[in-house]
N, C-alpha and C positions, 0 to 999 in steps of 0.2 A: 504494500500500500504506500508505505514511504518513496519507494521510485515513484509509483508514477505520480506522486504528486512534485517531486523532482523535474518529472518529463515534462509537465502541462508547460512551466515557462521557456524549455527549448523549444518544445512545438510550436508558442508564439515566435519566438525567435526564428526559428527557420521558417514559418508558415510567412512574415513580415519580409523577410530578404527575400524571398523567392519569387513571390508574389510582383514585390517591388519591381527587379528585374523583367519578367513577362509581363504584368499591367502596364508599366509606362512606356511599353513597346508598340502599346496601343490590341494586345491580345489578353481573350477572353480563356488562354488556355484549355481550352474543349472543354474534358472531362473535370478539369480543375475549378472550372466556373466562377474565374477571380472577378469580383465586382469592384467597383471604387466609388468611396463614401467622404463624403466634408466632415474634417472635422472640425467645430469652430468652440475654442475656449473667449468667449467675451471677455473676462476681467481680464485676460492677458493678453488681448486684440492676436488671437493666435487663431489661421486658417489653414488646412494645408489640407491634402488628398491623401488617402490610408488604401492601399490595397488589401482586400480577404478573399479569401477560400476557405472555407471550413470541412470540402473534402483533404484538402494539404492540410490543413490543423490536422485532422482526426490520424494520419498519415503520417506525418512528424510525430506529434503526441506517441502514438504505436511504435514509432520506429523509436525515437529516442527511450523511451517504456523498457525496449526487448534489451537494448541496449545496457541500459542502467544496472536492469533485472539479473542479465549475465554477469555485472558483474560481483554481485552480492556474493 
């Protein structure tokens, strides 16, 4: 249980780089289904674009998991 709760922030970590890379290439990644969302903080006048796929979450999340899990 303690891995994977280890895993969930590499999965954002790779799901974020990954993503990044293919979305601002202007691709949808097929099966990957990376969308792109605003995200605006007001009190910090802060805008920018965030790429997701939450089938590449679920995908890092598992891989860095099996990983982790090994090496207990």
């Amino acid at each position: 249980m303690i891995a994977f709760l280890k895993a969930i922030p590499l999965g954002i970590f790779l799901t974020i780089v990954v993503c990044l890379f293919i979305g601002s290439a202007g691709s949808s990644g097929g099966f990957l289904n990376i969308f792109k969302f605003d995200v605006v903080v007001r009190e910090l006048s802060l805008n920018f674009d965030l790429y997701w796929s939450w089938p590449m979450f679920l995908a890092g999340t598992g891989l860095s998991w099996a990983i982790l899990h090994m090496m207990d």
